[in-house]
Jmol script that loads the backbone (N, CA, C; Angstrom):
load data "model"
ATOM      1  N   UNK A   1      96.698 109.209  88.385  1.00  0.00           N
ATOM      2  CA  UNK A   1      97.240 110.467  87.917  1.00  0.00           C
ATOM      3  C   UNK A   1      98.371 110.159  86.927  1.00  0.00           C
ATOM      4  N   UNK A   2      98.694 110.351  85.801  1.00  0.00           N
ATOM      5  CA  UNK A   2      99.566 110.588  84.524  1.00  0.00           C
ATOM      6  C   UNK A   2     100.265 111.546  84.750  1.00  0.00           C
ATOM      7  N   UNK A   3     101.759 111.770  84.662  1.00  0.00           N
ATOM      8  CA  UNK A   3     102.358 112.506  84.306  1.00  0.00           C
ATOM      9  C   UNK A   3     102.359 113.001  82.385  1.00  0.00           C
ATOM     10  N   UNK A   4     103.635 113.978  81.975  1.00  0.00           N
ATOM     11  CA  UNK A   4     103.296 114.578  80.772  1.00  0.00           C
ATOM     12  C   UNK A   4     103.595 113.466  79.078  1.00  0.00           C
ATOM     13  N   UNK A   5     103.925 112.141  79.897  1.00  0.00           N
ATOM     14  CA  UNK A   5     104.732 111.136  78.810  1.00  0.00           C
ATOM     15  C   UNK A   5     103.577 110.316  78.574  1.00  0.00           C
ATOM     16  N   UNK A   6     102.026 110.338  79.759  1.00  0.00           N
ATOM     17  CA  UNK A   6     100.854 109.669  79.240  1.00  0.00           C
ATOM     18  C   UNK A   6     101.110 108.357  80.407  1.00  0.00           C
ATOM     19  N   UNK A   7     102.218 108.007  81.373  1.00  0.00           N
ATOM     20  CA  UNK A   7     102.084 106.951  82.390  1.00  0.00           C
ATOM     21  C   UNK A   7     102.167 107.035  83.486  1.00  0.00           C
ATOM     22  N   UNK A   8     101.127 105.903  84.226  1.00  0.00           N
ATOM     23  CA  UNK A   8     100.539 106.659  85.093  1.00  0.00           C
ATOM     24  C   UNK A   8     101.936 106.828  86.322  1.00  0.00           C
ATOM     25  N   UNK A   9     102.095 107.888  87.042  1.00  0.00           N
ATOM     26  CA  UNK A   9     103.581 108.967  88.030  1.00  0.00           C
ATOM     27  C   UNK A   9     103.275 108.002  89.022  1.00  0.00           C
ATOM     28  N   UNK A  10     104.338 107.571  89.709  1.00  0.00           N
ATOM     29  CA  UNK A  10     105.171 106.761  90.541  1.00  0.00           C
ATOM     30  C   UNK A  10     104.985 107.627  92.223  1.00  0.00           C
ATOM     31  N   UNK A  11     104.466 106.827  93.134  1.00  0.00           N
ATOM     32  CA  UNK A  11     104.376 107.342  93.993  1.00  0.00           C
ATOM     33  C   UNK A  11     105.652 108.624  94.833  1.00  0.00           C
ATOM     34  N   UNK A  12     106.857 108.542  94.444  1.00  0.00           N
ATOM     35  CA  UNK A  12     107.689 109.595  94.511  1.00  0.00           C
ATOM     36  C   UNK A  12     107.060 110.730  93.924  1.00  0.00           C
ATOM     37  N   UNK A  13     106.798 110.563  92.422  1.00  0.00           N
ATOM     38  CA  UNK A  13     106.433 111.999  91.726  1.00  0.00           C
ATOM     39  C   UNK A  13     105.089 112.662  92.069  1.00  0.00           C
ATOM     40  N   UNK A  14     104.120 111.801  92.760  1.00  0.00           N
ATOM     41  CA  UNK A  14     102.947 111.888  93.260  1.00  0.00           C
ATOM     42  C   UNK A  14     103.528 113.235  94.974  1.00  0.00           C
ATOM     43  N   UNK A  15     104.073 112.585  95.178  1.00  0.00           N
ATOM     44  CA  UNK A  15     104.659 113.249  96.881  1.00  0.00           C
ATOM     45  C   UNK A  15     105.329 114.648  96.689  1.00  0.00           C
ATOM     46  N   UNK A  16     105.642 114.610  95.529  1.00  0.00           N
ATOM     47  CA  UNK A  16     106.771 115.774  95.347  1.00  0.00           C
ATOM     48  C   UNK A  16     106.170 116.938  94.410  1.00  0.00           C
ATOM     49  N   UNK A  17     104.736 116.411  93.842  1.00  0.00           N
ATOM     50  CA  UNK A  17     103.822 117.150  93.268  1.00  0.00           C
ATOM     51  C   UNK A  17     104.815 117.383  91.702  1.00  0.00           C
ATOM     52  N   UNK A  18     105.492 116.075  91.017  1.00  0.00           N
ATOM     53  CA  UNK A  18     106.344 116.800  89.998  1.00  0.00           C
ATOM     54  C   UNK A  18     105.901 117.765  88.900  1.00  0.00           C
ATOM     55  N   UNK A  19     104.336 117.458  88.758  1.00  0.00           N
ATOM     56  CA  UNK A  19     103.714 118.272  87.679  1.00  0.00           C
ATOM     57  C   UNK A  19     103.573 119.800  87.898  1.00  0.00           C
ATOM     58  N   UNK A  20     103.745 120.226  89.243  1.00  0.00           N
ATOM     59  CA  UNK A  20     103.424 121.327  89.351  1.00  0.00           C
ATOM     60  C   UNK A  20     105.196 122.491  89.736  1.00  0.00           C
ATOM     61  N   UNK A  21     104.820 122.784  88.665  1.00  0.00           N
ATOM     62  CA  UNK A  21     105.805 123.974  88.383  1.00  0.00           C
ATOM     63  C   UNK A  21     105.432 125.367  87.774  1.00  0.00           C
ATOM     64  N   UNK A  22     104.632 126.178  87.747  1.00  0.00           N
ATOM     65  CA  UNK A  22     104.246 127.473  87.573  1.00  0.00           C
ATOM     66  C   UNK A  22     104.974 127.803  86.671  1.00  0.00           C
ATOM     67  N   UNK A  23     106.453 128.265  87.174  1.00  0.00           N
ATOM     68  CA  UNK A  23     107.172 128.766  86.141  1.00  0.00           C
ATOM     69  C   UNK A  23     108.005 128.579  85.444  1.00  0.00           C
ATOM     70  N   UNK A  24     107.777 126.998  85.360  1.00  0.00           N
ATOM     71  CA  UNK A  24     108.866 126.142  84.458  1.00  0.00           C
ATOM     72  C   UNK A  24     110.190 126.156  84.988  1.00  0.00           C
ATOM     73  N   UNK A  25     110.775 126.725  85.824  1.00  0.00           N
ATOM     74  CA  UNK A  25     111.876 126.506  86.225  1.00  0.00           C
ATOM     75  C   UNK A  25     112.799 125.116  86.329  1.00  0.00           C
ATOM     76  N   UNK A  26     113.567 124.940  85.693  1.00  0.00           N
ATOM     77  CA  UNK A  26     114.403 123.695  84.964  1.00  0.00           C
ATOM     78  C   UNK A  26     114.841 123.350  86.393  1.00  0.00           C
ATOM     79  N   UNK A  27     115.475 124.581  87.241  1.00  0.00           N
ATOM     80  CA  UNK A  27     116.308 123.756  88.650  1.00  0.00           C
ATOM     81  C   UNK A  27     115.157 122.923  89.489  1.00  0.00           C
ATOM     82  N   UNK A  28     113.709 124.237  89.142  1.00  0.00           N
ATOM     83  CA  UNK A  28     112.626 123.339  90.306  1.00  0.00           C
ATOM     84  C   UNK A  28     112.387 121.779  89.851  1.00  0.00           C
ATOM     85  N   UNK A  29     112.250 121.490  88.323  1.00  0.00           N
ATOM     86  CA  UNK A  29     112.044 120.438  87.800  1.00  0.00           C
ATOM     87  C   UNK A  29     113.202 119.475  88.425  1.00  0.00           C
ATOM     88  N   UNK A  30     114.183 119.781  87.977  1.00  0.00           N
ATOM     89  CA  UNK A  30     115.401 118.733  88.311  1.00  0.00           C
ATOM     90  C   UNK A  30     115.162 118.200  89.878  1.00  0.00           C
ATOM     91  N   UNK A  31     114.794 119.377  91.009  1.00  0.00           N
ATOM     92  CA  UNK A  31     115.061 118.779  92.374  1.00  0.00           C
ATOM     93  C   UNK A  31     113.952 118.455  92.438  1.00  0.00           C
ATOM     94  N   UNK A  32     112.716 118.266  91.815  1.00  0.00           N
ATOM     95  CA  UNK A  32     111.473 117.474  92.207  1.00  0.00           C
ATOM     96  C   UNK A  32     111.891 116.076  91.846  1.00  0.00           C
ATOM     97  N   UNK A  33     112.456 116.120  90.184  1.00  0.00           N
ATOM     98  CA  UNK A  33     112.810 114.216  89.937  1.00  0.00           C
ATOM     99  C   UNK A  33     113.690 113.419  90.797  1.00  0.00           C
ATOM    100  N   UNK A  34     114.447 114.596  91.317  1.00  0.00           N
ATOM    101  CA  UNK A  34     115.441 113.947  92.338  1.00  0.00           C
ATOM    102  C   UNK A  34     114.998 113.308  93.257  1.00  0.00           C
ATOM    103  N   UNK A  35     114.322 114.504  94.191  1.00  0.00           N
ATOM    104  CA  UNK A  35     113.583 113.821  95.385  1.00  0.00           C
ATOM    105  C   UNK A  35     112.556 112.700  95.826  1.00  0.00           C
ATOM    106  N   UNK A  36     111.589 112.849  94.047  1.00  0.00           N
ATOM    107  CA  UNK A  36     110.867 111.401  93.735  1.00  0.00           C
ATOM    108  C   UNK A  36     111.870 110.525  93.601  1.00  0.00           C
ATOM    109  N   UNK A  37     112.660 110.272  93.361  1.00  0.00           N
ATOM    110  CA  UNK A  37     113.545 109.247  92.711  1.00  0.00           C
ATOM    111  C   UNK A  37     114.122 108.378  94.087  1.00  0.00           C
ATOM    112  N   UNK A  38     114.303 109.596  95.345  1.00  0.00           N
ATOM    113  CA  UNK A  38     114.590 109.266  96.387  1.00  0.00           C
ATOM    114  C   UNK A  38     113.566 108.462  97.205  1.00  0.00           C
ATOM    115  N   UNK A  39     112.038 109.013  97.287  1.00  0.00           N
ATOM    116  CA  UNK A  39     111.249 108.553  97.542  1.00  0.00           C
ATOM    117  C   UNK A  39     110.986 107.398  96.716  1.00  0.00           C
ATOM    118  N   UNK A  40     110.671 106.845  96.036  1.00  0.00           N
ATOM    119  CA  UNK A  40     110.634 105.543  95.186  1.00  0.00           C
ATOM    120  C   UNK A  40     111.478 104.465  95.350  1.00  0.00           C
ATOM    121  N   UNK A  41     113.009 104.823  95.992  1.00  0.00           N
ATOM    122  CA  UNK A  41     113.793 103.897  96.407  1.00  0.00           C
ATOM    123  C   UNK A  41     113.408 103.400  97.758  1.00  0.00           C
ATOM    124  N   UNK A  42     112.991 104.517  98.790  1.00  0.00           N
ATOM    125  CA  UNK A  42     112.758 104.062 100.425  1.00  0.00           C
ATOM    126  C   UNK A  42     111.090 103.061  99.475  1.00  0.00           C
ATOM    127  N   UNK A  43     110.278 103.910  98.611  1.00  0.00           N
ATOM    128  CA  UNK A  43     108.658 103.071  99.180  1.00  0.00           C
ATOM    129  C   UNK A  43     109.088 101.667  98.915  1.00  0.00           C
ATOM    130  N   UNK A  44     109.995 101.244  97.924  1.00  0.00           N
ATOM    131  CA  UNK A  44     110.466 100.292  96.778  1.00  0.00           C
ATOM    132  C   UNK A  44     110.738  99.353  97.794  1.00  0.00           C
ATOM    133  N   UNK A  45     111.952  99.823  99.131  1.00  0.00           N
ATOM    134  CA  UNK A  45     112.481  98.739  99.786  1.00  0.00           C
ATOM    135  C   UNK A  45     111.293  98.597 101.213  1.00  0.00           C
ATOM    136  N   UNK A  46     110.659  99.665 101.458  1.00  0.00           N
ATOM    137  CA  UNK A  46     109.837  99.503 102.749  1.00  0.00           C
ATOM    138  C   UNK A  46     108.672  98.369 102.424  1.00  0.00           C
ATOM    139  N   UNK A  47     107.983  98.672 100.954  1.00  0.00           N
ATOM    140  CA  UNK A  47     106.659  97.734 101.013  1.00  0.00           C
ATOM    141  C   UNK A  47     107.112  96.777  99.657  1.00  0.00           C
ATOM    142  N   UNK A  48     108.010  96.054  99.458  1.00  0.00           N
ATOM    143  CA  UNK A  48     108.235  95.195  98.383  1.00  0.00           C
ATOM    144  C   UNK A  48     106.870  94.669  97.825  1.00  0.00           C
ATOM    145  N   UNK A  49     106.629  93.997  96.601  1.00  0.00           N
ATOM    146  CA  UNK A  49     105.966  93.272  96.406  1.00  0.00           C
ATOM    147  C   UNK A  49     105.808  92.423  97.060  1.00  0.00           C
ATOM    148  N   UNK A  50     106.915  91.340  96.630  1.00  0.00           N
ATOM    149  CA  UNK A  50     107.088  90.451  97.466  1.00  0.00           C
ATOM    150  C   UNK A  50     108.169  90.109  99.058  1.00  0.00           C
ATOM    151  N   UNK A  51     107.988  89.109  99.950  1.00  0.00           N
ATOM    152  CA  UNK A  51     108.679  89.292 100.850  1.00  0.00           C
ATOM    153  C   UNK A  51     107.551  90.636 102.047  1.00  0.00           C
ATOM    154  N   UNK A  52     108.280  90.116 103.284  1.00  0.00           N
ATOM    155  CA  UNK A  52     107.654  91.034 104.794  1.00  0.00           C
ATOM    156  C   UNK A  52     108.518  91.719 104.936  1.00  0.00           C
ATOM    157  N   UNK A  53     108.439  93.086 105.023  1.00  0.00           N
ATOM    158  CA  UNK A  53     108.876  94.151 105.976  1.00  0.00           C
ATOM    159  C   UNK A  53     108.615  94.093 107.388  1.00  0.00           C
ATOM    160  N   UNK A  54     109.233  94.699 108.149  1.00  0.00           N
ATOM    161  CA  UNK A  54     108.924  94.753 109.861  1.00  0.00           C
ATOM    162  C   UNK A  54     108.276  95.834 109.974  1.00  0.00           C
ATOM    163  N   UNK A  55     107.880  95.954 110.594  1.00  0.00           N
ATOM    164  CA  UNK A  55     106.742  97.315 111.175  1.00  0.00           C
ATOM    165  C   UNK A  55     107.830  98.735 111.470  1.00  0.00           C
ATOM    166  N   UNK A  56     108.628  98.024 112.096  1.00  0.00           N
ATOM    167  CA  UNK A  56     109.928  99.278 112.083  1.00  0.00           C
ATOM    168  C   UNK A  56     110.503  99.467 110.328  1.00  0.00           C
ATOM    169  N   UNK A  57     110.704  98.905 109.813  1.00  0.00           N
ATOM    170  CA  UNK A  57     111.231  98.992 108.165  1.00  0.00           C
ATOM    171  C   UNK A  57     110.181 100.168 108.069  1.00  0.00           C
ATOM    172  N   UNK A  58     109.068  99.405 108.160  1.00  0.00           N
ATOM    173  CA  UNK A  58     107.640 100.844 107.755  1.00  0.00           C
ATOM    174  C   UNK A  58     108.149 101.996 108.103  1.00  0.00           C
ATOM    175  N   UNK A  59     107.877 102.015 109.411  1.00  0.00           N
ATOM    176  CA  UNK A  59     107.892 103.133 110.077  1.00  0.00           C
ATOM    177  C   UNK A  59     109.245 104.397 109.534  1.00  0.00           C
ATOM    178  N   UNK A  60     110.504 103.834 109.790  1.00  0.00           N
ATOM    179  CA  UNK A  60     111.258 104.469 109.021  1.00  0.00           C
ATOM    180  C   UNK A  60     111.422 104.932 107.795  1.00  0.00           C
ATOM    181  N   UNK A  61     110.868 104.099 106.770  1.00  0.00           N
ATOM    182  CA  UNK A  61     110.398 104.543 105.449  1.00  0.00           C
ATOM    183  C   UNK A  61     109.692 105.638 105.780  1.00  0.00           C
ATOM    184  N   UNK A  62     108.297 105.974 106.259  1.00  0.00           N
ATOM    185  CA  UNK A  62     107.620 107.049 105.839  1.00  0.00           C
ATOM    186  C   UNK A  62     108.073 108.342 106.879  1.00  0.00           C
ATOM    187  N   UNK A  63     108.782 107.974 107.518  1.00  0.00           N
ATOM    188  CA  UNK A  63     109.790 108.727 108.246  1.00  0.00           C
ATOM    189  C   UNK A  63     110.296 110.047 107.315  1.00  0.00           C
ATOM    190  N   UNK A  64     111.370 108.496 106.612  1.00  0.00           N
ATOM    191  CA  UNK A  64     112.779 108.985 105.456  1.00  0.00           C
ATOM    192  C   UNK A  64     111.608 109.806 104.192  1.00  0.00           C
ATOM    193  N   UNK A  65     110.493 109.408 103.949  1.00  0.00           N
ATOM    194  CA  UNK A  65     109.556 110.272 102.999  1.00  0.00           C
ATOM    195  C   UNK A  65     109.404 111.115 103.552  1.00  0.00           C
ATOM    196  N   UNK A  66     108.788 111.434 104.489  1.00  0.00           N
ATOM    197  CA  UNK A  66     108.204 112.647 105.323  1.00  0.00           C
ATOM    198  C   UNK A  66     109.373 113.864 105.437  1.00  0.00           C
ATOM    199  N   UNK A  67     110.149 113.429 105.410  1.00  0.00           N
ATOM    200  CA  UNK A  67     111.480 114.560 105.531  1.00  0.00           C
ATOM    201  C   UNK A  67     111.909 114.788 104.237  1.00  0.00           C
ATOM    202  N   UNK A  68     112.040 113.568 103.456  1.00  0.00           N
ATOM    203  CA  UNK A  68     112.437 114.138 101.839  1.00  0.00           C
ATOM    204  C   UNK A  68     111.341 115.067 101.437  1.00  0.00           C
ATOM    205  N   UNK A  69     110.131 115.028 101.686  1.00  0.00           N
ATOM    206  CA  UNK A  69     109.123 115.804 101.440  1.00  0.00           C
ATOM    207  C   UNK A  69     109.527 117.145 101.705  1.00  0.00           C
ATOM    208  N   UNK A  70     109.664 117.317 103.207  1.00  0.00           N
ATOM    209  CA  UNK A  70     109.758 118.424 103.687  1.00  0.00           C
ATOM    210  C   UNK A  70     111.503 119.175 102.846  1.00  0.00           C
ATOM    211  N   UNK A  71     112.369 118.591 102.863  1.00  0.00           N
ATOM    212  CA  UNK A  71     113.592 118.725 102.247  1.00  0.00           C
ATOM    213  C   UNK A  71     113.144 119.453 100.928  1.00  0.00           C
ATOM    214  N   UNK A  72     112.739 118.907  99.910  1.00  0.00           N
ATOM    215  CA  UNK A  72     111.911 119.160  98.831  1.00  0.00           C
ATOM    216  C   UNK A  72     111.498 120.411  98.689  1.00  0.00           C
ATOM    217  N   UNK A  73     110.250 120.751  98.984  1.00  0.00           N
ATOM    218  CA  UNK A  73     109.657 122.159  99.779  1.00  0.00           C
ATOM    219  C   UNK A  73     110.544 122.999  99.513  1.00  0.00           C
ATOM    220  N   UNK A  74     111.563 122.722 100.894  1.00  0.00           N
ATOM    221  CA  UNK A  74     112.489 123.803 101.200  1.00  0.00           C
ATOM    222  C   UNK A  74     113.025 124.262 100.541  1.00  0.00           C
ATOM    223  N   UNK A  75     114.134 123.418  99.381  1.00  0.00           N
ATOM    224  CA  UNK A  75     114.876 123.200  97.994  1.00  0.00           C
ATOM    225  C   UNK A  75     114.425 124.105  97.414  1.00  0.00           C
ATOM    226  N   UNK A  76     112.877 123.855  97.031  1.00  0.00           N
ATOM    227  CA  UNK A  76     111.664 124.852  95.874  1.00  0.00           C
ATOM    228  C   UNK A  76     111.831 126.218  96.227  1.00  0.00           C
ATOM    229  N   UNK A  77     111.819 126.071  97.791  1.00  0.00           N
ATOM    230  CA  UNK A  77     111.734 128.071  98.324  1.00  0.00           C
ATOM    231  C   UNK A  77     112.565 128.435  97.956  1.00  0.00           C
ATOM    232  N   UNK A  78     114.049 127.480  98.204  1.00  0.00           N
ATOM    233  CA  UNK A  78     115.100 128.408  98.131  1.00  0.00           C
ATOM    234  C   UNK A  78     115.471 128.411  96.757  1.00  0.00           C
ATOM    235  N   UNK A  79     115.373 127.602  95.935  1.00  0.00           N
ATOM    236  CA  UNK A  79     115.307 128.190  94.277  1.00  0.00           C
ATOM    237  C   UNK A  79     114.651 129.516  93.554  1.00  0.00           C
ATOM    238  N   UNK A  80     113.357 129.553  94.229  1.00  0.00           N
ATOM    239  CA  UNK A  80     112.669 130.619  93.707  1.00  0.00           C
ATOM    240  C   UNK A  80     112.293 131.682  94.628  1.00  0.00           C
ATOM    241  N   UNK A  81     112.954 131.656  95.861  1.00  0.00           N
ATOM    242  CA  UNK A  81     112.692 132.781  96.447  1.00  0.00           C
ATOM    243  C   UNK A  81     112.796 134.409  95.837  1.00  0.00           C
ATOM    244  N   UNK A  82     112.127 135.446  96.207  1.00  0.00           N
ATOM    245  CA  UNK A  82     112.655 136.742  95.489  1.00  0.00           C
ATOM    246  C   UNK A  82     112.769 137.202  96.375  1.00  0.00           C
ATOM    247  N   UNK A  83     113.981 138.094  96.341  1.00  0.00           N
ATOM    248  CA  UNK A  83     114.097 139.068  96.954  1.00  0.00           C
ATOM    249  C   UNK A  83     113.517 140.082  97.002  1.00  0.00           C
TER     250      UNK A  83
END
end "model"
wireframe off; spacefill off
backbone 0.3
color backbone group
């Protein structure tokens, strides 16, 4: 999957769905790069290239994703909620 610059999106921007914004909203944009950015640091240190992680390192990583995910989400509602 490519983001809009033509390379191929970084498993953060993949999680956080950065391409999808309906209504262009600049704040929704900003807290999606954020939250990828967050996610990309935990996948970065959980599954290195090189070097072993522990099974617990794992585990907490997709933990710390799973909640930035959900964090994320929430962020989106509460930006564009209507009254």
């Amino acid at each position: 999957m490519e983001n809009t610059t033509g390379r191929e999106m970084t498993y953060g921007e993949k999680a956080v769905g950065l391409t999808f914004n309906p209504s262009n909203d600049p704040k929704v944009q900003k807290v999606k790069e954020l939250y990828a950015e967050i996610i990309d640091i935990v996948i970065n240190n959980a599954y290195p290239v090189e070097g072993g992680k522990t099974t617990e390192m794992q585990t907490l990583s997709t933990e710390a994703i799973r909640q930035a995910q959900t964090a994320q989400m929430w962020a989106v509602k509460a930006i564009t909620y209507q009254f």
